[in-house]
N, CA, C and O atoms as CSV, one atom per row, in Angstrom:
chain,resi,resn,atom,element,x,y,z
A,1,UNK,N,N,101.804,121.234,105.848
A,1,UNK,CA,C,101.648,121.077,104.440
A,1,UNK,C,C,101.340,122.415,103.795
A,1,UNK,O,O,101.738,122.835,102.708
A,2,UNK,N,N,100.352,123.144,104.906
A,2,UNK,CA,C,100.297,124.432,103.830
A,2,UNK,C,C,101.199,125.267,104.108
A,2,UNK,O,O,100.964,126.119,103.251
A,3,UNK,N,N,102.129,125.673,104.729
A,3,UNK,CA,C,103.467,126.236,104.709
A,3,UNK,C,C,104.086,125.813,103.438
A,3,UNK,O,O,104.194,126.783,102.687
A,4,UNK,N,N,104.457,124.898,103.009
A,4,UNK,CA,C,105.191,124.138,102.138
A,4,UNK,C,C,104.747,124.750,100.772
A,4,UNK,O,O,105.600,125.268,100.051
A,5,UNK,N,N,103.773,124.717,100.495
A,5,UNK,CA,C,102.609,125.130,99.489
A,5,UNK,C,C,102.882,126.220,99.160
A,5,UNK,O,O,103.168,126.524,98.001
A,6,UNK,N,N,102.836,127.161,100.311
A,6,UNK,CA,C,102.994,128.410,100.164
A,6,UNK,C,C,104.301,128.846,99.648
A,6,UNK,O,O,104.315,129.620,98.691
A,7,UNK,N,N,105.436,128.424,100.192
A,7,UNK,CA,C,107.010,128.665,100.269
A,7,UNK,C,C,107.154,128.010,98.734
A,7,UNK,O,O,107.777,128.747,97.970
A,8,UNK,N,N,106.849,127.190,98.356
A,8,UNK,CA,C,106.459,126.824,96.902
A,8,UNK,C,C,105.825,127.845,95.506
A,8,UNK,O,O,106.228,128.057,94.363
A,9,UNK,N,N,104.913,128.197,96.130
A,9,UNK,CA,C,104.317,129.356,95.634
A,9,UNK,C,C,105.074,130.260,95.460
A,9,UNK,O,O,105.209,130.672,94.308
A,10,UNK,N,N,105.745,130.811,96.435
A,10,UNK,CA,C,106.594,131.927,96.564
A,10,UNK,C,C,107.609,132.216,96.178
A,10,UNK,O,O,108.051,133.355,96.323
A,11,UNK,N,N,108.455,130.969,95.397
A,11,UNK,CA,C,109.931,130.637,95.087
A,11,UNK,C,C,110.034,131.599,94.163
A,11,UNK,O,O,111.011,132.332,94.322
A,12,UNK,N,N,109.367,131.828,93.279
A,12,UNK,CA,C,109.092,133.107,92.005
A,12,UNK,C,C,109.285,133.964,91.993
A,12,UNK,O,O,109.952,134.583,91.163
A,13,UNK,N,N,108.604,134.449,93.221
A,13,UNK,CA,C,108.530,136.056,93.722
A,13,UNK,C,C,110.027,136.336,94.509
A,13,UNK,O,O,110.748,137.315,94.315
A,14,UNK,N,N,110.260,135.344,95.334
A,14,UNK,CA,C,112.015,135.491,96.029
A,14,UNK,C,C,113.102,135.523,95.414
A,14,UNK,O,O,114.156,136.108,95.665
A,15,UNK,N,N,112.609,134.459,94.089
A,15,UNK,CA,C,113.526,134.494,92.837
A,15,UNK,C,C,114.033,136.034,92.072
A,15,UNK,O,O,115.153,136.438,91.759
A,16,UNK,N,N,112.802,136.590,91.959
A,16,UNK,CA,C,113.261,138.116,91.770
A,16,UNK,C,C,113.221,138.516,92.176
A,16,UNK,O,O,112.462,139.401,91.782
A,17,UNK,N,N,113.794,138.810,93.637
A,17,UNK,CA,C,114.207,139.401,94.923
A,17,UNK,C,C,115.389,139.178,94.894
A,17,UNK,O,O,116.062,139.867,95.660
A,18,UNK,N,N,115.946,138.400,94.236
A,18,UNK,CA,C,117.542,137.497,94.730
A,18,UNK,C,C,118.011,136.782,95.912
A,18,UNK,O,O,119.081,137.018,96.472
A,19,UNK,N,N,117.035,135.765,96.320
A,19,UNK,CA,C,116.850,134.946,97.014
A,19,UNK,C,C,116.662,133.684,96.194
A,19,UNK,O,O,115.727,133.406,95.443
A,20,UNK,N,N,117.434,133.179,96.406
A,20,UNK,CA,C,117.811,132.004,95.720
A,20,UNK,C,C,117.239,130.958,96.722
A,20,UNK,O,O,117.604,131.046,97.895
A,21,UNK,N,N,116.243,129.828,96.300
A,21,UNK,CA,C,115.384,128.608,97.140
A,21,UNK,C,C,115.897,127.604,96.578
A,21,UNK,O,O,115.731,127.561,95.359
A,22,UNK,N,N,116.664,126.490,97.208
A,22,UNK,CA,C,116.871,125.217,97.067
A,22,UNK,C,C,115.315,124.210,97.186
A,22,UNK,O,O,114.363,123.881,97.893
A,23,UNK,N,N,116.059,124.065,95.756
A,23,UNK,CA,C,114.234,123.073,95.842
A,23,UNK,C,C,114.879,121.445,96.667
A,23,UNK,O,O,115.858,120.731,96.445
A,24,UNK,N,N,114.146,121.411,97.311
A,24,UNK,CA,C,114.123,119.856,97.675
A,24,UNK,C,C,112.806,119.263,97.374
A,24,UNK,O,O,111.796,119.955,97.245
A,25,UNK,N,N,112.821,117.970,97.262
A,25,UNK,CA,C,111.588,117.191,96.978
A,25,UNK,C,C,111.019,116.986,98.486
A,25,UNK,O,O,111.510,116.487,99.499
A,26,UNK,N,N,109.678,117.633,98.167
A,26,UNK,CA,C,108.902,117.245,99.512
A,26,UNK,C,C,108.467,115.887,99.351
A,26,UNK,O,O,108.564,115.250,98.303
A,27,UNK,N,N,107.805,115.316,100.826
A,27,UNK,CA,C,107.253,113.608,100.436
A,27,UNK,C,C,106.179,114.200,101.535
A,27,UNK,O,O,106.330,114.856,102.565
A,28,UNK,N,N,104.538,113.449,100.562
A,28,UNK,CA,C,104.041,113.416,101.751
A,28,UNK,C,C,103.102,112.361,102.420
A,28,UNK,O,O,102.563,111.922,101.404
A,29,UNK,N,N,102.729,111.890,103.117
A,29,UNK,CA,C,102.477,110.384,103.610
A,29,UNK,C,C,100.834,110.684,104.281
A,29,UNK,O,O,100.565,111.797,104.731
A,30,UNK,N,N,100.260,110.051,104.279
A,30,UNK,CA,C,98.784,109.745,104.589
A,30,UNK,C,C,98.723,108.853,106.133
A,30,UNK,O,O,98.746,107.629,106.012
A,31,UNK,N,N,98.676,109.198,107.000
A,31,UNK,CA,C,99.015,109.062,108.383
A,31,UNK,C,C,97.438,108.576,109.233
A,31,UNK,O,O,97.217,107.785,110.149
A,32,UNK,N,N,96.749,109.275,108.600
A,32,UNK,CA,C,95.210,109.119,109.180
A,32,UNK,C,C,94.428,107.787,108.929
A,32,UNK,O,O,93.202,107.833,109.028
A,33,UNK,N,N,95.159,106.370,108.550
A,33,UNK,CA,C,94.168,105.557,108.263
A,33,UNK,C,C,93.131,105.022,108.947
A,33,UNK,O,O,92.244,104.377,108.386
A,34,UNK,N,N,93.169,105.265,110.289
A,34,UNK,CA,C,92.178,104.480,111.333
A,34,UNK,C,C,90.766,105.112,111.047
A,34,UNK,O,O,89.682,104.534,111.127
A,35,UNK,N,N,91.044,106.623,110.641
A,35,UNK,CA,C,89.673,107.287,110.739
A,35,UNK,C,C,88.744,106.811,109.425
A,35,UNK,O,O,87.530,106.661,109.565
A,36,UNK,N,N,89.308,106.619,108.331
A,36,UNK,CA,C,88.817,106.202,107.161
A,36,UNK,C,C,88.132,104.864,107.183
A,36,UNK,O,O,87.003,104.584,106.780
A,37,UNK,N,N,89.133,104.015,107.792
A,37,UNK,CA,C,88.811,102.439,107.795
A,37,UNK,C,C,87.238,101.877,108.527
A,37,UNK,O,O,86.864,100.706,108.475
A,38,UNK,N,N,86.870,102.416,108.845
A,38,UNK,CA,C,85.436,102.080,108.959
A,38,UNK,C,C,84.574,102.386,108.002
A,38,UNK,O,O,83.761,101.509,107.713
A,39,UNK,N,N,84.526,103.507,107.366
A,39,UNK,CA,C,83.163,104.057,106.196
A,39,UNK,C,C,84.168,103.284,104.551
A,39,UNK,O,O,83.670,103.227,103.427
A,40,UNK,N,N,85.575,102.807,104.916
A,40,UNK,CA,C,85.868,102.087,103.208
A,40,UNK,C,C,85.121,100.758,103.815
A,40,UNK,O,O,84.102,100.320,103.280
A,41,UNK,N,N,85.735,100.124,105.026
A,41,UNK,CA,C,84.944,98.840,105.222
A,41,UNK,C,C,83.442,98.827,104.689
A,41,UNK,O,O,83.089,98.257,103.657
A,42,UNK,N,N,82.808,99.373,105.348
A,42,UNK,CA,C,81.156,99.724,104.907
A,42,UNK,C,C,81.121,99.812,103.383
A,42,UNK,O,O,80.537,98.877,102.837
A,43,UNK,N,N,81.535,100.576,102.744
A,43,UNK,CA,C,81.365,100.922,101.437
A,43,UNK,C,C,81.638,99.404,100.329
A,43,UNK,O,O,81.009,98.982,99.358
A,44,UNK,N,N,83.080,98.830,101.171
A,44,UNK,CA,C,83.272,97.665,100.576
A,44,UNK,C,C,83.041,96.511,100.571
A,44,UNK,O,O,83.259,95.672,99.697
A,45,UNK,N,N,82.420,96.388,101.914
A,45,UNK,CA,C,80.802,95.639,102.117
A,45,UNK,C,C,80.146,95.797,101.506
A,45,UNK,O,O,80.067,94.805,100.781
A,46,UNK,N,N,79.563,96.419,101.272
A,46,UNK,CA,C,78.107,97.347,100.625
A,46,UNK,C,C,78.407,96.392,98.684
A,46,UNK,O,O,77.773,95.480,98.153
A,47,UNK,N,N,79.363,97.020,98.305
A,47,UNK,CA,C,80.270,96.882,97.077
A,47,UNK,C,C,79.859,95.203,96.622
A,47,UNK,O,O,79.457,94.914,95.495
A,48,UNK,N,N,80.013,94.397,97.519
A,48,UNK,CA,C,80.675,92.865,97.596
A,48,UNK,C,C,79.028,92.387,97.492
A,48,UNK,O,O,78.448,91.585,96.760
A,49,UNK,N,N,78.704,93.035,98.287
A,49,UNK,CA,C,77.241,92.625,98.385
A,49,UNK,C,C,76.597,92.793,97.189
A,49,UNK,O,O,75.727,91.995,96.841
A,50,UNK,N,N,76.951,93.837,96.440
A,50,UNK,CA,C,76.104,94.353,95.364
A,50,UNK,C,C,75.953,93.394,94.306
A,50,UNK,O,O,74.939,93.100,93.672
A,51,UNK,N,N,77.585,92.781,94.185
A,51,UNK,CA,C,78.331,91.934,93.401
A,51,UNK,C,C,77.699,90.817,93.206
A,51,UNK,O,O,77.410,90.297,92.128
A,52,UNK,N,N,77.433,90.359,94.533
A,52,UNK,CA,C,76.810,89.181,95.314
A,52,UNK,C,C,75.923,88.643,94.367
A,52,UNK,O,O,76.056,87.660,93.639
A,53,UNK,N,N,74.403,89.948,94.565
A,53,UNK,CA,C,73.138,90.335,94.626
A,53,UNK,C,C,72.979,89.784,92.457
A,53,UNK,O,O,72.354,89.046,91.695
A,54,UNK,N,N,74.047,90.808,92.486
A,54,UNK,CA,C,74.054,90.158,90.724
A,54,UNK,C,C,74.296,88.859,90.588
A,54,UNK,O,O,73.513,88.233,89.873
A,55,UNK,N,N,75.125,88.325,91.057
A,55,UNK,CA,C,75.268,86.633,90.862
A,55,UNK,C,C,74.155,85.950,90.790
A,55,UNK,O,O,73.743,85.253,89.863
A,56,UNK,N,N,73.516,86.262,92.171
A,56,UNK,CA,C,72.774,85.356,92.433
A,56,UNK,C,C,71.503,85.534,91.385
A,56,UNK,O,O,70.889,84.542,90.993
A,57,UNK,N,N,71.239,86.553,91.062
A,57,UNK,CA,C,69.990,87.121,89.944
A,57,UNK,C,C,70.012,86.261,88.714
A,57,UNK,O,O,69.200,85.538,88.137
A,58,UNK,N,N,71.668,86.741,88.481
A,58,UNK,CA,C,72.052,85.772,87.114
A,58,UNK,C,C,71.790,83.985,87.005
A,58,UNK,O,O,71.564,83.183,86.099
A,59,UNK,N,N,71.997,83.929,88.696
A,59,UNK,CA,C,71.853,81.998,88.461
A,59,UNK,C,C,71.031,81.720,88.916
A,59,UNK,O,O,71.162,80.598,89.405
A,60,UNK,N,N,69.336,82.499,89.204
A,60,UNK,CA,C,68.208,82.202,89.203
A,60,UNK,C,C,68.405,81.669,90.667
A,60,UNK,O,O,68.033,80.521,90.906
A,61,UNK,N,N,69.008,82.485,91.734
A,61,UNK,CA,C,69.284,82.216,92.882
A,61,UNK,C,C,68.507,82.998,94.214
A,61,UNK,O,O,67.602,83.743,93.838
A,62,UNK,N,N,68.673,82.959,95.406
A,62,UNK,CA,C,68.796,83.779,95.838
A,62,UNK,C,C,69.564,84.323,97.116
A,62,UNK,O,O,69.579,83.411,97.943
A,63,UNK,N,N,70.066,85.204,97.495
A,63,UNK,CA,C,71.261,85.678,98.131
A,63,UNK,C,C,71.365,85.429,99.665
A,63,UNK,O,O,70.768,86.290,100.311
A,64,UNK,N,N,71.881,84.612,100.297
A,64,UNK,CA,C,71.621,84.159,101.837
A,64,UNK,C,C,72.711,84.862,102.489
A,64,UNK,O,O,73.666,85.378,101.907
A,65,UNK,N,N,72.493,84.845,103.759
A,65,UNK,CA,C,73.701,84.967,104.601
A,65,UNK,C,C,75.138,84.989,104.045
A,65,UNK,O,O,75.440,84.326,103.053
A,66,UNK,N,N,76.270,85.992,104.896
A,66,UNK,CA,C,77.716,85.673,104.513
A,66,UNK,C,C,78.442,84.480,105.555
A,66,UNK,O,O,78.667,84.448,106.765
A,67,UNK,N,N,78.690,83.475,104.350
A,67,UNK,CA,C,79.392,82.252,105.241
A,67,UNK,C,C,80.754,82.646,105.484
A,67,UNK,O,O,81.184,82.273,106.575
A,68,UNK,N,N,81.619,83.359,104.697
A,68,UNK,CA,C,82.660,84.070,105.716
A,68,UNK,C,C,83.271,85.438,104.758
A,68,UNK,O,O,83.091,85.646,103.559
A,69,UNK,N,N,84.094,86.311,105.822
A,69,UNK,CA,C,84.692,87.335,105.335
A,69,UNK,C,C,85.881,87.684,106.123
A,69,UNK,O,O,86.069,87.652,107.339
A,70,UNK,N,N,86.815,88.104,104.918
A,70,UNK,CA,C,87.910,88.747,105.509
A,70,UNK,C,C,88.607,89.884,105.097
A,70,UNK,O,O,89.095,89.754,103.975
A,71,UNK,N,N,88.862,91.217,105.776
A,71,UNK,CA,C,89.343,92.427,105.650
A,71,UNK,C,C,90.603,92.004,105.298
A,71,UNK,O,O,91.151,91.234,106.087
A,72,UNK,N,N,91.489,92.486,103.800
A,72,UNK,CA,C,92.200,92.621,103.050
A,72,UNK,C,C,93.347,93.413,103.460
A,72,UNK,O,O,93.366,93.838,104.615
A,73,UNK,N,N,94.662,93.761,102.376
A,73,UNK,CA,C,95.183,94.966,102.990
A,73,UNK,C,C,94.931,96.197,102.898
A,73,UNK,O,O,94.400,96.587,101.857
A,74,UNK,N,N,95.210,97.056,103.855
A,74,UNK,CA,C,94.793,98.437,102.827
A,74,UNK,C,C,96.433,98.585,102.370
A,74,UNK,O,O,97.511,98.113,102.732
A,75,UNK,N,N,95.924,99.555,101.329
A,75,UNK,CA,C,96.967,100.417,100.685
A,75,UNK,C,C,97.031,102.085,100.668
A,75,UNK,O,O,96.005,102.692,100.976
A,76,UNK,N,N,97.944,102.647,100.395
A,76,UNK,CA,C,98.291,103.894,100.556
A,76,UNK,C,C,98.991,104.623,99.104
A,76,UNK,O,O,100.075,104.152,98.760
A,77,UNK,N,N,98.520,105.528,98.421
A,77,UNK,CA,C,99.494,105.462,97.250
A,77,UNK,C,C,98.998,106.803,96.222
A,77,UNK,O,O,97.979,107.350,96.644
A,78,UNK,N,N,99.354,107.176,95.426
A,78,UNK,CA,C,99.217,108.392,94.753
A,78,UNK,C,C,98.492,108.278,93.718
A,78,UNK,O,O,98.877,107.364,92.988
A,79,UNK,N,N,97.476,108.907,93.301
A,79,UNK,CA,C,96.443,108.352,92.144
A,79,UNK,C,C,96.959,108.017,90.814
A,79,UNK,O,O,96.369,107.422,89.912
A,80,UNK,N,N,98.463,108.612,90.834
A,80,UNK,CA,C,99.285,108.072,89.688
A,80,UNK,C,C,100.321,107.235,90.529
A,80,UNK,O,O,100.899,108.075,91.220
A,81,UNK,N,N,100.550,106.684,90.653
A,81,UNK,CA,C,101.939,106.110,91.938
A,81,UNK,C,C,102.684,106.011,91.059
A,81,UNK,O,O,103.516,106.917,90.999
A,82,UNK,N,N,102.763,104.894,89.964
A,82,UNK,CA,C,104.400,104.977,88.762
A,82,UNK,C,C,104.742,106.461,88.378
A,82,UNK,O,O,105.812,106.700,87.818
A,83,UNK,N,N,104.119,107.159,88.582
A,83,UNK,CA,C,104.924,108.802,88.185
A,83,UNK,C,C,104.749,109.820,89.391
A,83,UNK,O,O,105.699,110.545,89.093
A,84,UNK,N,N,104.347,110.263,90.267
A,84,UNK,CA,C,104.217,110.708,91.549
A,84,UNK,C,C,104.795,110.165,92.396
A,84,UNK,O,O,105.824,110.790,92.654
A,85,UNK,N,N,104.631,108.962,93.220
A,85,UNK,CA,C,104.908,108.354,94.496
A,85,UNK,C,C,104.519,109.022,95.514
A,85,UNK,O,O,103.432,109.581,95.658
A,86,UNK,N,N,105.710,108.960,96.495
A,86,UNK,CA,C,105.234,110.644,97.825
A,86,UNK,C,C,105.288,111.214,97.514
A,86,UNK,O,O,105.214,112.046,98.418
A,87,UNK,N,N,105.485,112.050,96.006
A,87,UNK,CA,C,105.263,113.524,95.810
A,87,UNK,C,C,104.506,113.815,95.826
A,87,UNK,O,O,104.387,114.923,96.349
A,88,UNK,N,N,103.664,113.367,95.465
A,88,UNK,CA,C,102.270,113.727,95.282
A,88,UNK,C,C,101.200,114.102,96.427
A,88,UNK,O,O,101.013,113.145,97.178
A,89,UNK,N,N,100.361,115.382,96.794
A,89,UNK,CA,C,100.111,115.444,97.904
A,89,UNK,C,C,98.510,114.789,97.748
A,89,UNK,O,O,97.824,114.879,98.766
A,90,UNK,N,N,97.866,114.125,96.515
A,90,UNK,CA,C,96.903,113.303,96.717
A,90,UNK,C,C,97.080,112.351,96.948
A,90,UNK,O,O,97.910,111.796,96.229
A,91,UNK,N,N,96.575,111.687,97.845
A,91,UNK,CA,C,96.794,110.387,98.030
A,91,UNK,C,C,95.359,109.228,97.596
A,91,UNK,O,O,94.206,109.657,97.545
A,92,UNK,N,N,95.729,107.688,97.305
A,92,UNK,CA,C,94.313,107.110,96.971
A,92,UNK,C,C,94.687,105.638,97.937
A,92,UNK,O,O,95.598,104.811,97.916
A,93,UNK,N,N,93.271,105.872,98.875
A,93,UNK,CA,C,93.535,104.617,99.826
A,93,UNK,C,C,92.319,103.661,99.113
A,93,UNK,O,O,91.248,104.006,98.615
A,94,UNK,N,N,93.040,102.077,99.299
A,94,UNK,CA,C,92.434,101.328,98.885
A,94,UNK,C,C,92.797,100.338,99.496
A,94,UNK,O,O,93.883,100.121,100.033
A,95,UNK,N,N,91.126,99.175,99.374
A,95,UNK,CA,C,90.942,98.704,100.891
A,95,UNK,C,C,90.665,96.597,99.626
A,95,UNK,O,O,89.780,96.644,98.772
A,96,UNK,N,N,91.198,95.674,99.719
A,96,UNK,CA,C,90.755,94.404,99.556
A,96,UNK,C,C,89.765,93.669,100.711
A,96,UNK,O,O,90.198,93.351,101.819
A,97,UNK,N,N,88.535,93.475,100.334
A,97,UNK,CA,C,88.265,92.670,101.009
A,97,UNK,C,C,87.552,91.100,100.958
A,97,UNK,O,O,88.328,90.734,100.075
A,98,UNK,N,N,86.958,90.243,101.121
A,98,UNK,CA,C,86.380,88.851,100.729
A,98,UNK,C,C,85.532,88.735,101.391
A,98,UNK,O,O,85.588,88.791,102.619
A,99,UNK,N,N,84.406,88.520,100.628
A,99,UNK,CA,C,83.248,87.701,101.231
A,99,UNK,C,C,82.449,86.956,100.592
A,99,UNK,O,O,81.845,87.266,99.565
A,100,UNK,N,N,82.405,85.947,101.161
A,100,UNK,CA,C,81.453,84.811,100.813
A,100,UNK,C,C,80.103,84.720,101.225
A,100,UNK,O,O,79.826,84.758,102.423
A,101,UNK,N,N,79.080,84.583,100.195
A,101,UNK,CA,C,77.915,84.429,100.596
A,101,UNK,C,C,76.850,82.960,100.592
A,101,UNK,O,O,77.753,82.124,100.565
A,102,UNK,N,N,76.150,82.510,100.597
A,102,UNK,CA,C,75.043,81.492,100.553
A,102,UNK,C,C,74.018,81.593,99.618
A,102,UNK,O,O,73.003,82.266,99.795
A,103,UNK,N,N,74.265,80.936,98.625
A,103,UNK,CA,C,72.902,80.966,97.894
A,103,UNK,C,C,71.633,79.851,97.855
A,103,UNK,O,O,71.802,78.632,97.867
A,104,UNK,N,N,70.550,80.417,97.814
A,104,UNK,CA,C,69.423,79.594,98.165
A,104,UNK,C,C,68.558,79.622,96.970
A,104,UNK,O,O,68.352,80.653,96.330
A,105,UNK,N,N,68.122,78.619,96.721
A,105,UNK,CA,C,66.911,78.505,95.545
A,105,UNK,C,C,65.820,79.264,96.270
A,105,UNK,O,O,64.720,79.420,95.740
């Protein structure tokens, strides 16, 4: 990627050299999800819970055990995706998940 960057950078300077650079569209893809997927899980736990925690406050409740949960899809995608797509070398991963909790008087 940082080759690319660079040779990008540089098209300017070769340009007035008389070196002519065919631009092609780079694409670039987010490959690393396994390493992430534990600290978004956590976070989106954490998140659900928080959610929870307000409910239950609001209905004069209080917050028990999770009676069930299930990890969502992740996604992969460009912080603008309708105008970027793979061009874009940021990428924004995002994680659905469900959980159900127990509320107790």
């Amino acid at each position: 990627m940082d080759a690319v960057v660079k040779a990008v950078e540089s098209a300017g300077k070769l340009l007035d050299r008389g070196v002519v650079v065919e631009n092609s569209l780079a694409r670039y893809y987010f490959t690393d999800l396994n390493r992430v997927k534990p600290e978004m899980l956590a976070a989106a736990t954490a998140s659900a819970r928080q959610a929870a925690e307000a409910f239950a406050k609001d209905s004069k409740m209080r917050l028990g055990g999770i009676k069930s949960a299930s990890q969502g899809l992740f996604t992969v995608g460009a912080p603008l995706a309708e105008y970027e797509g793979e061009t874009s070398v940021m990428k924004k991963v995002r994680v659905v998940t469900k959980v159900q909790y127990f509320l107790e008087k």
